[in-house]
C-alpha positions as CSV (number, residue, x, y, z in Angstrom):
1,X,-61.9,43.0,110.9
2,X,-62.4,43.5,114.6
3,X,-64.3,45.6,116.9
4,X,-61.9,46.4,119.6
5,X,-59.8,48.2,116.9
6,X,-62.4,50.6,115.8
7,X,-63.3,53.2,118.8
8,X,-67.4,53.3,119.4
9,X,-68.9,57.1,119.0
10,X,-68.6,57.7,122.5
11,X,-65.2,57.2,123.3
12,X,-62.7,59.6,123.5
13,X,-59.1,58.3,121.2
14,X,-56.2,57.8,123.2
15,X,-54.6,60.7,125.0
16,X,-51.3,60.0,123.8
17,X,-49.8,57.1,121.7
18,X,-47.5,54.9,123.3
19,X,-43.7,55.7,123.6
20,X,-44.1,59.3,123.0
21,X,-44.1,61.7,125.3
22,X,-47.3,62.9,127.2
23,X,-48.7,66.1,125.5
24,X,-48.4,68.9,127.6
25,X,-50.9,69.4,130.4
26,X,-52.1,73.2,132.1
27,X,-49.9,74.3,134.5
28,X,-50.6,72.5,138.1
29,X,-51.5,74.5,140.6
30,X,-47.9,74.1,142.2
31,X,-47.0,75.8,139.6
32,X,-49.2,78.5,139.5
33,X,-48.5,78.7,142.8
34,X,-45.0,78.8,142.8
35,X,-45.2,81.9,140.5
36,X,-47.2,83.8,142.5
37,X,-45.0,83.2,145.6
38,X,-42.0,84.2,143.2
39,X,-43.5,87.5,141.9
40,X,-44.2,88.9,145.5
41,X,-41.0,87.6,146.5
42,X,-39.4,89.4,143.8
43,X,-41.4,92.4,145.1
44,X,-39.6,91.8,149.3
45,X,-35.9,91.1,147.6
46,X,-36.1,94.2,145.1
47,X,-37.4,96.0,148.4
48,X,-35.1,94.8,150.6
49,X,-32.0,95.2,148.5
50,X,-33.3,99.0,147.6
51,X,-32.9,98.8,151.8
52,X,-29.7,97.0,151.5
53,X,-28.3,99.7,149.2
54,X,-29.5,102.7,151.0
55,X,-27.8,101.2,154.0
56,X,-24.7,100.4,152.3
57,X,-24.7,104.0,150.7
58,X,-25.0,105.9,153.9
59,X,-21.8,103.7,154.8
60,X,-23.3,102.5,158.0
61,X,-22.0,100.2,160.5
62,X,-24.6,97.4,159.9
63,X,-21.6,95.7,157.5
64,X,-19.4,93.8,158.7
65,X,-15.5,95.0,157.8
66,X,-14.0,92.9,155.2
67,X,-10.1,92.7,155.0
68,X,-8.4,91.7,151.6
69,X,-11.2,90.1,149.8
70,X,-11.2,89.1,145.8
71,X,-14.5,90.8,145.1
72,X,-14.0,94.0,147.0
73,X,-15.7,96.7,146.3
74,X,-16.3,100.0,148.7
75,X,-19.4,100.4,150.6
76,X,-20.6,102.7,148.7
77,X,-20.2,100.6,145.0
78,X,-21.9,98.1,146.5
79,X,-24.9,100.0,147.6
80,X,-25.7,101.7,144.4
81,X,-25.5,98.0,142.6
82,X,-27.8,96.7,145.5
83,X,-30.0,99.6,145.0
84,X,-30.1,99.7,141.4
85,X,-30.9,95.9,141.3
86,X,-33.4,96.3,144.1
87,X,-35.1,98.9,141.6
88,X,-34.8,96.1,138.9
89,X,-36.4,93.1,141.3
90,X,-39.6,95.5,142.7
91,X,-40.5,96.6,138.7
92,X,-40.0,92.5,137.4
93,X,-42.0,91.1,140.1
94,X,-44.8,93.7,139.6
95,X,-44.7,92.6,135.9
96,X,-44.7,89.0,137.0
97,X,-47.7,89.6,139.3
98,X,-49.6,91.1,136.1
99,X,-48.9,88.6,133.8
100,X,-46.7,90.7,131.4
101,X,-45.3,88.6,128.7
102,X,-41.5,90.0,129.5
103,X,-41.3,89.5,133.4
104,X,-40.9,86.3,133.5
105,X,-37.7,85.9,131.4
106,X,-36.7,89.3,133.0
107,X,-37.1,87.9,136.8
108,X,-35.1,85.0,135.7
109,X,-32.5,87.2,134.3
110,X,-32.5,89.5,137.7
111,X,-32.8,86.8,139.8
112,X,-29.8,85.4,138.4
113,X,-27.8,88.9,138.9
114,X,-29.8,89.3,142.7
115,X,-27.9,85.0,143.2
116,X,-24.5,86.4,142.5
117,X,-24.9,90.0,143.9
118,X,-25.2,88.2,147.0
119,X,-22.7,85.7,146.6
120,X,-20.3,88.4,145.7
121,X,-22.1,90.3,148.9
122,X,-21.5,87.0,151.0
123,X,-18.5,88.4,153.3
124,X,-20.3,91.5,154.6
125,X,-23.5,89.9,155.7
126,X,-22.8,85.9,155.5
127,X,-26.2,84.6,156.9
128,X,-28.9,87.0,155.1
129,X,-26.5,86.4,151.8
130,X,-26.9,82.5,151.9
131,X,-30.5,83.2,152.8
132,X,-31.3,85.8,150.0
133,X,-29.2,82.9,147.3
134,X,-31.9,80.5,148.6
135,X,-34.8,82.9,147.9
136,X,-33.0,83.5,144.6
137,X,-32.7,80.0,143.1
138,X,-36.6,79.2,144.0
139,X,-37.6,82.0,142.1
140,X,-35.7,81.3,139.3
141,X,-37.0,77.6,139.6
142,X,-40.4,78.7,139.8
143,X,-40.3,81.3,137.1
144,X,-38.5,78.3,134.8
145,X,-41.3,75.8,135.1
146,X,-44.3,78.0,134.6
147,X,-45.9,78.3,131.6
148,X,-48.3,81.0,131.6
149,X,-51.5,81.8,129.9
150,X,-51.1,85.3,128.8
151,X,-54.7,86.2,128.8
152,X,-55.3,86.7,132.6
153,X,-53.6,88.5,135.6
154,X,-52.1,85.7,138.0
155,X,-53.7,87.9,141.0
């Protein structure tokens, strides 16, 4: 029998044994981080596309005019989806910012619809389209790799 086999009182065991995966740690604070970040940007897309929408709506000459195009819809179509997914974004990322068990699977979900709203979108304003897709994956990123601890508010 051999001491070094046998762990003294004082010393913790192993965190994990050896070829199996690491346990699961507490979120990082990149993560926590990144969470935050995607609730109040959330919050700025659902406001902006309510902006978007009303824009769109009121048939104003911001747009761009788009010839024969696949995904064309009217002006107007495309404001009410805009407006009704802006709606969508602003009450998701509030829920996100609270903590509320359902807005993170939610803002994932609208997220998702906000990537290809804007990709369907892309013709009429090409630039803020690409930019609002980027702003769209990293909150669907960020809202993927957070785990969160449903006991406390994240702000």
């Amino acid at each position: 029998m051999s001491h070094a086999s046998q762990p003294s009182a004082g010393t913790p065991p192993p965190k994990h044994t050896p070829g199996a995966p690491p346990p699961r740690e507490r979120d990082s604070d990149w993560a926590v981080g990144g969470v935050i970040f995607a609730g109040i940007l959330l919050l700025c897309n659902g406001v902006l596309a309510i902006l978007q929408g009303i824009a769109a709506i009121g048939e104003d000459n911001v747009y761009g005019r788009v010839g024969n195009y696949v995904y064309r819809i009217n002006l107007t179509g495309w404001g009410w989806i805009h407006l009704i997914i802006g709606i969508c974004l602003v009450i998701t990322g509030y829920g996100i910012l609270k903590n509320m068990p359902w807005a993170r699977y939610t803002g994932i979900f609208f997220a998702s619809i906000s990537l290809i709203a804007q990709f369907l979108f892309l013709p009429y304003l090409p630039v803020w389209a690409l930019i609002m897709i980027a702003i769209d994956v990293f909150i669907i990123w960020a809202l993927a790799v957070y785990h969160p601890d449903n006991n406390r508010d994240l702000i």
